[in-house]
Backbone and ligand atoms as CSV (ligand in chain L), in Angstrom:
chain,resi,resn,atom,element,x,y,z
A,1,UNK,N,N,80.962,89.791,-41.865
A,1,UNK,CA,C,80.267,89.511,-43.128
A,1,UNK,C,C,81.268,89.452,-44.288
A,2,UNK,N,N,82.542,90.569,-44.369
A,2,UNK,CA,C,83.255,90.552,-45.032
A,2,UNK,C,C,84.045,89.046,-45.250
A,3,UNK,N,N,84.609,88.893,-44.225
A,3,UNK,CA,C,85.260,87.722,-44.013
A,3,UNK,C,C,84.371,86.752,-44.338
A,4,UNK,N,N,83.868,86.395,-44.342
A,4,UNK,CA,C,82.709,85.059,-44.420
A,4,UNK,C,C,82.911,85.455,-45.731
A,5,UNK,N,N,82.241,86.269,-46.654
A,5,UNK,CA,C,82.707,86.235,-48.081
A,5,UNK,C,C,83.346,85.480,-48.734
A,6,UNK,N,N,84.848,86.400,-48.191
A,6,UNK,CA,C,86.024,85.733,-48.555
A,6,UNK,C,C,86.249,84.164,-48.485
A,7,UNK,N,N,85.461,83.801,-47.748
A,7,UNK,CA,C,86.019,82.310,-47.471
A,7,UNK,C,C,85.143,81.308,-48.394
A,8,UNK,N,N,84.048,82.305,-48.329
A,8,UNK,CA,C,82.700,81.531,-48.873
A,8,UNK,C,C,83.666,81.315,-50.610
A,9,UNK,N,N,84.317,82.604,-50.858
A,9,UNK,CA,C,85.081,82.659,-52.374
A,9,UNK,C,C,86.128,82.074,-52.413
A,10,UNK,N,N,86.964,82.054,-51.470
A,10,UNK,CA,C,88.020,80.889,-50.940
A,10,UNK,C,C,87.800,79.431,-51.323
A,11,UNK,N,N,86.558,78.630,-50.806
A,11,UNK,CA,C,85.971,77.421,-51.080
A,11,UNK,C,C,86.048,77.088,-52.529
A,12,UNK,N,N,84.795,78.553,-52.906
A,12,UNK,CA,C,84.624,77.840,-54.449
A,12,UNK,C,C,85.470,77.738,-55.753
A,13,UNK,N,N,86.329,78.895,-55.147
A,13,UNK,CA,C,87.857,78.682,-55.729
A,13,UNK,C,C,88.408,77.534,-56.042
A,14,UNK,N,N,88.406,76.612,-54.978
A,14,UNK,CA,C,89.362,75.421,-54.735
A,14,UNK,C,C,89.705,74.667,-55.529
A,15,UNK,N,N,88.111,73.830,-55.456
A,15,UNK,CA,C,87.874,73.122,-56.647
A,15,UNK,C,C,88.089,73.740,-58.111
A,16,UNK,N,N,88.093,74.909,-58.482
A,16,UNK,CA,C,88.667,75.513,-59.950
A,16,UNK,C,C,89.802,74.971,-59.999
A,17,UNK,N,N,91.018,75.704,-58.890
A,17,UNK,CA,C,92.167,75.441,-58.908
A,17,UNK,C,C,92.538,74.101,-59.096
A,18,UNK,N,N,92.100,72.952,-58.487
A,18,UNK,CA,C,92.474,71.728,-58.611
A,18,UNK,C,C,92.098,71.487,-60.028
A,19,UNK,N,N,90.945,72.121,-60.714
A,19,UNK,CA,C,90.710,71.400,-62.054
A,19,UNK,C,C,92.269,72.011,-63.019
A,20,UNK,N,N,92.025,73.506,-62.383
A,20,UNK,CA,C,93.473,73.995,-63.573
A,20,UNK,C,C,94.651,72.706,-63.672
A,21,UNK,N,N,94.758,72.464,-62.674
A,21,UNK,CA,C,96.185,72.229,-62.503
A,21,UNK,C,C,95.733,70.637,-63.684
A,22,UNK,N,N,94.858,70.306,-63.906
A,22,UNK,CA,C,95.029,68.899,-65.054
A,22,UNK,C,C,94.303,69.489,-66.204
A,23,UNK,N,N,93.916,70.841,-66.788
A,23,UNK,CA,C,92.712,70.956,-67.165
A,23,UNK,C,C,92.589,70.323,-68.674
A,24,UNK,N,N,93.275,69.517,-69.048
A,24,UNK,CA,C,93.187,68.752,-70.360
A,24,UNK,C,C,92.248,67.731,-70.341
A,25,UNK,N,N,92.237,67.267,-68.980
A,25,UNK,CA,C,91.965,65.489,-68.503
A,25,UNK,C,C,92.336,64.802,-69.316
A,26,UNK,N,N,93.915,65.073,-69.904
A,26,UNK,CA,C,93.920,63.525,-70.340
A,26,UNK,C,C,95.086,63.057,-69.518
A,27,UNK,N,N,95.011,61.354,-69.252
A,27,UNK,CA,C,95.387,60.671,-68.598
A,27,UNK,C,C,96.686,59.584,-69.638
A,28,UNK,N,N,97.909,59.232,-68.555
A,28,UNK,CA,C,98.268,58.368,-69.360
A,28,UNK,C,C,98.428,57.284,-68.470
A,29,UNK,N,N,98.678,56.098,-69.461
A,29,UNK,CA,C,98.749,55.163,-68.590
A,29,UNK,C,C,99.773,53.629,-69.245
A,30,UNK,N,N,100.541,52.999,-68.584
A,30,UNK,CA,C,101.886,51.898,-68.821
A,30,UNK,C,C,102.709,52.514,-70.106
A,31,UNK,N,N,102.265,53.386,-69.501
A,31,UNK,CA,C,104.149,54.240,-70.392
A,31,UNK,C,C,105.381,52.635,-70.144
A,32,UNK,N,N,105.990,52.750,-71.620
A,32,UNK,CA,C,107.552,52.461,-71.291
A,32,UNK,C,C,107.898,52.507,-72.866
A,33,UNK,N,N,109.264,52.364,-72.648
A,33,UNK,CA,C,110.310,53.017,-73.640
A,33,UNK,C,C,110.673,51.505,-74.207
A,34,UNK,N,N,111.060,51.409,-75.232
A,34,UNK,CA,C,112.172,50.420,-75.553
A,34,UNK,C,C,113.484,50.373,-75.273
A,35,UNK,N,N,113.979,49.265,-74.918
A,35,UNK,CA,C,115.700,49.255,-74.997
A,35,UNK,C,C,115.968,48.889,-76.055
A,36,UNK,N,N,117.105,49.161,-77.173
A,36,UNK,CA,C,117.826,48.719,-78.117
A,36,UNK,C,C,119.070,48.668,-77.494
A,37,UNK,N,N,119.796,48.206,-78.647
A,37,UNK,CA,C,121.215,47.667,-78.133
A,37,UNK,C,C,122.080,49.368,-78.025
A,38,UNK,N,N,122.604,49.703,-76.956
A,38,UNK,CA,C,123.862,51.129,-77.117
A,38,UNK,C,C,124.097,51.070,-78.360
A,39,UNK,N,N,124.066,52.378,-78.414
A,39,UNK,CA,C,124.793,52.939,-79.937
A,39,UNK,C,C,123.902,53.426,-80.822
A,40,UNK,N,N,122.419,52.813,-80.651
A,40,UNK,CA,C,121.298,53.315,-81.665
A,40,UNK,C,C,121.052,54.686,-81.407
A,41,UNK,N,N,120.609,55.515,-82.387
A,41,UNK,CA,C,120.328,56.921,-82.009
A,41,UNK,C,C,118.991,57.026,-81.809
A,42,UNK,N,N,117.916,55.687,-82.064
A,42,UNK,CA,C,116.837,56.118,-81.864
A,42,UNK,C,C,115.912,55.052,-81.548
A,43,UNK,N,N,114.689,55.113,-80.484
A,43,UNK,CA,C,114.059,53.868,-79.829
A,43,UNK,C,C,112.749,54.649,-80.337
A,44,UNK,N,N,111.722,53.806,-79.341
A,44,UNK,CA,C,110.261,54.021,-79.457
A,44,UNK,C,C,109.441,53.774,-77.819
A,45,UNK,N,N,108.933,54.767,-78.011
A,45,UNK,CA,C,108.038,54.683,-76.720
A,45,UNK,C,C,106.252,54.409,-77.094
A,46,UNK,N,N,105.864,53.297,-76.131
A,46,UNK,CA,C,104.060,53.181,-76.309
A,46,UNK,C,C,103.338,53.941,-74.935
A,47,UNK,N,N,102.492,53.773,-75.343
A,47,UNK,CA,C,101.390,54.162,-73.993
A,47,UNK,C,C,100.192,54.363,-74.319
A,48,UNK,N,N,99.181,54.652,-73.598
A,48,UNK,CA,C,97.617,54.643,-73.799
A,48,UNK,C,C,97.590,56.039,-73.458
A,49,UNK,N,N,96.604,57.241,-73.618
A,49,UNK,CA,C,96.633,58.121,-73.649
A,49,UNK,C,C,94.887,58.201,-74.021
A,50,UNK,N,N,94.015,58.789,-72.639
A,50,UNK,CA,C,92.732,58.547,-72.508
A,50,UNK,C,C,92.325,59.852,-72.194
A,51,UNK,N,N,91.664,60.475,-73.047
A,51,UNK,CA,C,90.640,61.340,-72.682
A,51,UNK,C,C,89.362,61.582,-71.855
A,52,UNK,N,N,89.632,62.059,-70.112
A,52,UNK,CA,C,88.692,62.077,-69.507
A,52,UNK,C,C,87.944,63.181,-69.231
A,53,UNK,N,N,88.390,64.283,-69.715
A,53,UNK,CA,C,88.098,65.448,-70.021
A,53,UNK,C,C,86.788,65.804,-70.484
A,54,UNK,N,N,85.661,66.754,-70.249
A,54,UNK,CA,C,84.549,67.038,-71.217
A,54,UNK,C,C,85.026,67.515,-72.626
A,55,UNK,N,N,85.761,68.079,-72.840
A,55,UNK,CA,C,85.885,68.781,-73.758
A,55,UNK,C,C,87.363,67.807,-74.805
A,56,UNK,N,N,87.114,67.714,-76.098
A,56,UNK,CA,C,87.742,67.189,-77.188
A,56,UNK,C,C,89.188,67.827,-76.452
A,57,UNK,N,N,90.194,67.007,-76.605
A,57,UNK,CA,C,91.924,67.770,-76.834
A,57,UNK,C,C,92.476,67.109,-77.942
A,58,UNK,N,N,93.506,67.972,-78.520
A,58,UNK,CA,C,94.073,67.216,-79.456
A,58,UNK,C,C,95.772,67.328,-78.982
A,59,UNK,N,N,95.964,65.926,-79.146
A,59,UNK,CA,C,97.530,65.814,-79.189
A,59,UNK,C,C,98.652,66.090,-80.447
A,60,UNK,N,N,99.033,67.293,-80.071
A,60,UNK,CA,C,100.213,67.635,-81.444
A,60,UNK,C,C,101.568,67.697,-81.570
A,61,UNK,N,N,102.208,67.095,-80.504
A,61,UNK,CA,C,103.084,66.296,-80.176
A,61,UNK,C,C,103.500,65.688,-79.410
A,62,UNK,N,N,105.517,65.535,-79.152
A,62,UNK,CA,C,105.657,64.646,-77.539
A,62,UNK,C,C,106.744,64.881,-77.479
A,63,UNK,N,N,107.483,65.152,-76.220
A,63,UNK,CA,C,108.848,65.409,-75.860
A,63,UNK,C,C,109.333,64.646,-74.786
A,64,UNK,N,N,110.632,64.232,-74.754
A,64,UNK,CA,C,111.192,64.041,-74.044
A,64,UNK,C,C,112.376,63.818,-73.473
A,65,UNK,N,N,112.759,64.103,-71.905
A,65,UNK,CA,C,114.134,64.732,-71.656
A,65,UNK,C,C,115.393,63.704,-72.537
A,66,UNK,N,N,115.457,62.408,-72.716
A,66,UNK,CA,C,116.509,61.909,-73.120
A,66,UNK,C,C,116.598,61.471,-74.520
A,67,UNK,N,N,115.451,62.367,-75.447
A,67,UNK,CA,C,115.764,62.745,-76.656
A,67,UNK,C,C,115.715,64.265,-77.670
A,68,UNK,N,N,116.491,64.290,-78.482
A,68,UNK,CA,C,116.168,65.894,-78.947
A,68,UNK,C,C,115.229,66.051,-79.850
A,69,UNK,N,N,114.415,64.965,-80.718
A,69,UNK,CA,C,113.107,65.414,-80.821
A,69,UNK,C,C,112.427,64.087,-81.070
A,70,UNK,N,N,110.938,64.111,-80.060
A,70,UNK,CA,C,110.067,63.153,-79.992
A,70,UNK,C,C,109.181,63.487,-81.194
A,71,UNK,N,N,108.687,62.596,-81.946
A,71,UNK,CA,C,107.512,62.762,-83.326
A,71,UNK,C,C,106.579,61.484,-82.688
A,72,UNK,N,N,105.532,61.764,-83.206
A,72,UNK,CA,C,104.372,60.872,-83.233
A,72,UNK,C,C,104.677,59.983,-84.865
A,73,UNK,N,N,104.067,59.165,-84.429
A,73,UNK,CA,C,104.847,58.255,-85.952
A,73,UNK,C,C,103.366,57.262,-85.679
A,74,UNK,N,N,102.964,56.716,-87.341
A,74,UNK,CA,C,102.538,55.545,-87.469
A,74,UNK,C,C,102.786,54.583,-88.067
A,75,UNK,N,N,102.910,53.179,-88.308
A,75,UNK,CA,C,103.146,52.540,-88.961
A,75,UNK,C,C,101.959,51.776,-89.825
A,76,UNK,N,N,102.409,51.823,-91.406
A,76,UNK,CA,C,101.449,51.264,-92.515
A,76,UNK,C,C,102.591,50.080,-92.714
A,77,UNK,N,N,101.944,49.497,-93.777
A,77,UNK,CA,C,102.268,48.463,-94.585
A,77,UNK,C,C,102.189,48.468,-96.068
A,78,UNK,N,N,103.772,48.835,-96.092
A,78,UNK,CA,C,102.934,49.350,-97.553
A,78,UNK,C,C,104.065,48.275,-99.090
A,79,UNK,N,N,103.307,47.632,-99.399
A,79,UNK,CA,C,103.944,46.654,-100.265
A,79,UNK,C,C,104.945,45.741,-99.448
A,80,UNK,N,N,104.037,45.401,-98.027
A,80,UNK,CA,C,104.654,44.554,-97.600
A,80,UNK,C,C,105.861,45.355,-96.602
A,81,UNK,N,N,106.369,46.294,-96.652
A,81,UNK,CA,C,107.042,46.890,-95.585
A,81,UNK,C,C,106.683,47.670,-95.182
A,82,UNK,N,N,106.860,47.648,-93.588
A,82,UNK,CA,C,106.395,48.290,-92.623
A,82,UNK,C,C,107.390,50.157,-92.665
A,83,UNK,N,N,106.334,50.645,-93.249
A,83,UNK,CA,C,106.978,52.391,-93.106
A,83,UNK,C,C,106.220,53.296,-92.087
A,84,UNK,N,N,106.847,54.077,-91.689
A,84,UNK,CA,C,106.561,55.250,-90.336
A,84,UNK,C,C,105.913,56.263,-90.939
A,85,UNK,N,N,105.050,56.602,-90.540
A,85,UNK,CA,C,104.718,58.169,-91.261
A,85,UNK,C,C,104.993,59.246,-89.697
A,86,UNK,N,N,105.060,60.414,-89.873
A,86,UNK,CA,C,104.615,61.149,-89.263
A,86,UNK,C,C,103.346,61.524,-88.624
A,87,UNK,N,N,102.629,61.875,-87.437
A,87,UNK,CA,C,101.169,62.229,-87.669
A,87,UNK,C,C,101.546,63.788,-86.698
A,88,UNK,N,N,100.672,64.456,-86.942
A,88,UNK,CA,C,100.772,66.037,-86.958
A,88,UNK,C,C,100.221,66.134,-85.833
A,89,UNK,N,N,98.800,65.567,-86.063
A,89,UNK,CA,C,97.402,66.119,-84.847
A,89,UNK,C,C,96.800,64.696,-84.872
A,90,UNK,N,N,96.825,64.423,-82.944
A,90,UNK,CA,C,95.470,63.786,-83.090
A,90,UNK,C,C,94.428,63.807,-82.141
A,91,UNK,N,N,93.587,64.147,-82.468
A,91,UNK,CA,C,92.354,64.437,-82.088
A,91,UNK,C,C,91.755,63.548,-81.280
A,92,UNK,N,N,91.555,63.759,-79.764
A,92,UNK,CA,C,90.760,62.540,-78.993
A,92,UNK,C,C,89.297,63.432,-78.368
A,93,UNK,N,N,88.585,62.712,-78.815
A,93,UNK,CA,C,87.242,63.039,-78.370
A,93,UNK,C,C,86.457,63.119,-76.890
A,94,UNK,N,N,85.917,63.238,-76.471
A,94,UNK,CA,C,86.017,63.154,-74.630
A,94,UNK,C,C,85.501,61.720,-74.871
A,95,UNK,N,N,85.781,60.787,-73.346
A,95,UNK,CA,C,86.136,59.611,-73.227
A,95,UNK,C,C,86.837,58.625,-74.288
A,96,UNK,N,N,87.777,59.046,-74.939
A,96,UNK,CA,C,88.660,58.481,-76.460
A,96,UNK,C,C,89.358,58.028,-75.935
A,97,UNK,N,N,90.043,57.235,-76.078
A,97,UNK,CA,C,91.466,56.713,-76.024
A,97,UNK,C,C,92.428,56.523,-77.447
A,98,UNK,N,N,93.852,56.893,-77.163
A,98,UNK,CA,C,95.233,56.270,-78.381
A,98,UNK,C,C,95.442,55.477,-77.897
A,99,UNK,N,N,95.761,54.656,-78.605
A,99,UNK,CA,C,97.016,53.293,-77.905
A,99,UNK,C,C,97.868,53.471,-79.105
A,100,UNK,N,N,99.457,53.563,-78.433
A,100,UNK,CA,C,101.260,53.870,-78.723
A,100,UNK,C,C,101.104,52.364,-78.461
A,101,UNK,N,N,101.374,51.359,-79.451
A,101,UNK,CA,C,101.757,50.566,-79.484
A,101,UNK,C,C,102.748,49.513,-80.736
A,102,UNK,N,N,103.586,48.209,-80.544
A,102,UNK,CA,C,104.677,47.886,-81.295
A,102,UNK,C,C,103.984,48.026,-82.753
A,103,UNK,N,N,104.569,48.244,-83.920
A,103,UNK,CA,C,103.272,47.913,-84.558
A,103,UNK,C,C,102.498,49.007,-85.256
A,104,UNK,N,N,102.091,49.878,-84.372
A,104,UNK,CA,C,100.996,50.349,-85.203
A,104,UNK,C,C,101.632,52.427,-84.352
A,105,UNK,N,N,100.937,53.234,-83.944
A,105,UNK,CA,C,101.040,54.481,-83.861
A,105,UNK,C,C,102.031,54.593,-82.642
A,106,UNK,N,N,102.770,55.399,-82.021
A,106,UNK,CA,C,104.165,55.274,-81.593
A,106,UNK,C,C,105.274,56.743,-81.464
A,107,UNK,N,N,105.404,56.761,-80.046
A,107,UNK,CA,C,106.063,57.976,-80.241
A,107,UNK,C,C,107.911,57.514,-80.513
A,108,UNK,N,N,108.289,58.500,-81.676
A,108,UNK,CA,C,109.662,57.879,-81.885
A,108,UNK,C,C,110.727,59.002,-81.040
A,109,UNK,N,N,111.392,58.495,-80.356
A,109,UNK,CA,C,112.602,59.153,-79.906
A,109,UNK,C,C,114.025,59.157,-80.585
A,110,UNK,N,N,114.375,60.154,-81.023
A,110,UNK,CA,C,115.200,60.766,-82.168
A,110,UNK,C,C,116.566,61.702,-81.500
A,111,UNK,N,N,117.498,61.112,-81.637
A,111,UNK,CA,C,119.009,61.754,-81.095
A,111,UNK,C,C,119.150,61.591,-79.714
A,112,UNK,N,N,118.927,60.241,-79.550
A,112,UNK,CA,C,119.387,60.010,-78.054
A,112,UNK,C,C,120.420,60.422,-77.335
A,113,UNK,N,N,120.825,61.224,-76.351
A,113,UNK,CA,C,121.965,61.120,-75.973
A,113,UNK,C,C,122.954,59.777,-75.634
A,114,UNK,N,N,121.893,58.723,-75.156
A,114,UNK,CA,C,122.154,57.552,-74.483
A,114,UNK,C,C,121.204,56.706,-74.430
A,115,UNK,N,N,121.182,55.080,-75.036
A,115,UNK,CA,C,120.108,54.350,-75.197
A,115,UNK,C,C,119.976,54.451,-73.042
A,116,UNK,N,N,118.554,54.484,-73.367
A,116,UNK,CA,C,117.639,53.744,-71.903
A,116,UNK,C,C,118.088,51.985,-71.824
A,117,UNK,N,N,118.476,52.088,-70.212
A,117,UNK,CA,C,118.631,50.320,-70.290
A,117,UNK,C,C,117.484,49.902,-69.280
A,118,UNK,N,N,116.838,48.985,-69.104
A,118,UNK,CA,C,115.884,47.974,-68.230
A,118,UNK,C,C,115.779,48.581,-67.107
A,119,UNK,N,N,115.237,49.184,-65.843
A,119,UNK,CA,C,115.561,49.788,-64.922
A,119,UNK,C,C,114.998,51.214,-64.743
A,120,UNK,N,N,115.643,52.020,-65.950
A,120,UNK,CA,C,115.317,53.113,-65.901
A,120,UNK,C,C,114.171,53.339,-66.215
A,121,UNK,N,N,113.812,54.944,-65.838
A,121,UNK,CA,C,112.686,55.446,-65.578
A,121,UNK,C,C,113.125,56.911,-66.799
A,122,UNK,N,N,111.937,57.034,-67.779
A,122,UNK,CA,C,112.223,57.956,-68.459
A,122,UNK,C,C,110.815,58.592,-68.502
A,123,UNK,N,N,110.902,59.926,-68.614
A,123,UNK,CA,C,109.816,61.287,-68.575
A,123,UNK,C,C,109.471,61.251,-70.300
A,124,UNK,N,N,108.063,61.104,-70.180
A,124,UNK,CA,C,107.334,61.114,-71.463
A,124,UNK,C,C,106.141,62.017,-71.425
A,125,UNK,N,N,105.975,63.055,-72.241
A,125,UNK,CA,C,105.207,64.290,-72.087
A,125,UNK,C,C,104.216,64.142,-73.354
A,126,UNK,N,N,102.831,64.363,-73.223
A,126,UNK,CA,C,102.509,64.694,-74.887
A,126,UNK,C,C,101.667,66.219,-75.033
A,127,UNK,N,N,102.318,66.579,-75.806
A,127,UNK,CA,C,101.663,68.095,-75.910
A,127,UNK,C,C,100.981,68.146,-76.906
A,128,UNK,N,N,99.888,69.251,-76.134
A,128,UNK,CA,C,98.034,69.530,-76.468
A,128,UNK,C,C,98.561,70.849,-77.349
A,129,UNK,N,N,97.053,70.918,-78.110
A,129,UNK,CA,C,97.201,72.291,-78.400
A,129,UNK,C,C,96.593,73.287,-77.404
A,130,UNK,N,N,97.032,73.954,-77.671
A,130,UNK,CA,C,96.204,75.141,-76.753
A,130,UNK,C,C,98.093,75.295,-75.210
A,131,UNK,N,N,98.886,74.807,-76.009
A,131,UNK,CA,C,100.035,74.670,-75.272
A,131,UNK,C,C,100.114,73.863,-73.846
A,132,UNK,N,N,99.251,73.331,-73.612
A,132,UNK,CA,C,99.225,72.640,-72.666
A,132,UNK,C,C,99.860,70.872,-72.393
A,133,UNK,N,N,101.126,70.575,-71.313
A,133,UNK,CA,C,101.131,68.846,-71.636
A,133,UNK,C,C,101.260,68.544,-70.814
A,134,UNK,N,N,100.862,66.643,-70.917
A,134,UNK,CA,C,100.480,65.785,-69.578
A,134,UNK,C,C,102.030,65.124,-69.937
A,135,UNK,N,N,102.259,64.634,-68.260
A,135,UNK,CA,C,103.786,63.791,-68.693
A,135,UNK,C,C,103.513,62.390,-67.761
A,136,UNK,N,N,104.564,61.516,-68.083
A,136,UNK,CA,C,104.366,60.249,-66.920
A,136,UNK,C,C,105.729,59.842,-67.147
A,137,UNK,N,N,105.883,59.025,-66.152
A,137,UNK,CA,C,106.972,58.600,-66.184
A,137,UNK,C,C,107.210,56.768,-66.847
A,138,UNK,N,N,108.084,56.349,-67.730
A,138,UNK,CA,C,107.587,55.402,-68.547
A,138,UNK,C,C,109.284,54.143,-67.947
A,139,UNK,N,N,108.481,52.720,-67.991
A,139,UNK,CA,C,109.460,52.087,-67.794
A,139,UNK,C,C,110.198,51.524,-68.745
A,140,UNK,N,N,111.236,51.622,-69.158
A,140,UNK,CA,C,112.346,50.976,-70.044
A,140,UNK,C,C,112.424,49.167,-69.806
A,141,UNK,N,N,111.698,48.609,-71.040
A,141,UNK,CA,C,112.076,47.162,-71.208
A,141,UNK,C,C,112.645,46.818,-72.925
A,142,UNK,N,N,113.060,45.511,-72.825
A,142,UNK,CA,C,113.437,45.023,-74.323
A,142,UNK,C,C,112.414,44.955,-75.259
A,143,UNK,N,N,111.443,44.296,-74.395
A,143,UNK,CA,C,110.138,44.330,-75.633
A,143,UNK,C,C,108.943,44.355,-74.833
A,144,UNK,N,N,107.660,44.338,-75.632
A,144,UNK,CA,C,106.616,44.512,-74.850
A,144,UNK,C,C,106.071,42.746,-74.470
A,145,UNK,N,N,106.953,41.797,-74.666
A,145,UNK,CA,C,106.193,40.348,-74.815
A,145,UNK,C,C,105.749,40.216,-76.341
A,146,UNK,N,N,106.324,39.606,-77.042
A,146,UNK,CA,C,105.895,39.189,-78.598
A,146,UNK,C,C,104.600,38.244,-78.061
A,147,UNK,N,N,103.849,38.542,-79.290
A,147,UNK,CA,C,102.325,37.936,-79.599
A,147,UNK,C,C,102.237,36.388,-79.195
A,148,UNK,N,N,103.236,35.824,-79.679
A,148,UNK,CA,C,103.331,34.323,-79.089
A,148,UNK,C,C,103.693,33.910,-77.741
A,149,UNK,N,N,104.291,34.274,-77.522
A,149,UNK,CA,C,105.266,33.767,-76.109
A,149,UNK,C,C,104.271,34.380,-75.351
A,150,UNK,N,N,103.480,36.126,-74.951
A,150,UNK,CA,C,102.990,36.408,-74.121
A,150,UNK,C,C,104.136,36.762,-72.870
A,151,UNK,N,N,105.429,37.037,-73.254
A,151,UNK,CA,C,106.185,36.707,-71.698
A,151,UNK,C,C,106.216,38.469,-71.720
A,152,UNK,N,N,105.775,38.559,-70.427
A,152,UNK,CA,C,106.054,39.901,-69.930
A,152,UNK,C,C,106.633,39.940,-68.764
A,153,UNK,N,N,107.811,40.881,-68.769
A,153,UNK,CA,C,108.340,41.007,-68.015
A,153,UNK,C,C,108.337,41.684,-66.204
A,154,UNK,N,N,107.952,40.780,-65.751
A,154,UNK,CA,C,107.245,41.911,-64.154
A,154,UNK,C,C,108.842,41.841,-63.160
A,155,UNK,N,N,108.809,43.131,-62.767
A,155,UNK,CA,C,110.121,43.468,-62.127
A,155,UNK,C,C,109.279,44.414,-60.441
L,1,CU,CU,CU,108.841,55.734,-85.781
């Protein structure tokens, strides 16, 4: 009887455990980095970042290994030039989505050791509050395909 217990508590365990191990639900998805030319100290990474989670998370920042500090950044227009702001917190609602894209909100990578070239594979993390972060791994291209041309690059 004892044993049967245990197992019976074993089971319902399981499924907890599997939820811990993501318990933000948020998801990312076509991570990649920019290449600039060597020598720049600093690129930009996009990605989609989807809340599947019941419960609201908020994203309050982003790190990553081949820079010394990732910021969330947006871009306005302001008298005609395009300026970065910082953003602190952002708040995704359950089923929400961000989109990190050229353009508009954007994680900036700051003191590169070494620009990313075409090829590589770089670790992109965004951290929750409540200390918790999701990471993916993001592909390094030149651009994302400008609006006209449409050319994207498939490797
Ligand atoms: Cu920026």
């Amino acid at each position: 009887m004892k044993k049967l217990l245990i197992a019976a508590l074993a089971s319902s365990l399981a499924p907890l455990a599997s939820f811990a191990a993501d318990p933000a639900g948020l998801s990312l998805q076509g991570a990649w980095v920019r290449a600039l030319p060597p020598g720049q100290p600093n690129t930009a990474a996009y990605l989609t970042a989807t809340n599947n989670g019941p419960a609201a998370v908020t994203i309050v920042g982003a790190c990553s290994d081949i820079a010394d500090v990732t910021q969330i950044h947006t871009t306005r227009e302001v008298d005609g030039l395009q300026r970065m702001e910082r953003v602190g917190e952002l708040p995704l609602a359950p089923g929400q989505s961000a989109t990190f894209a050229p353009g508009g909100t954007h994680l900036m990578l700051m003191g590169l050791a070494r620009m990313p070239v075409p090829g590589d594979r770089v670790q992109l993390c965004l951290e929750l509050a409540g200390d918790e972060q999701v990471c993916t791994l993001a592909d390094v291209r030149k651009d994302a395909g400008d609006e006209q041309s449409h050319e994207h690059h498939q490797h």
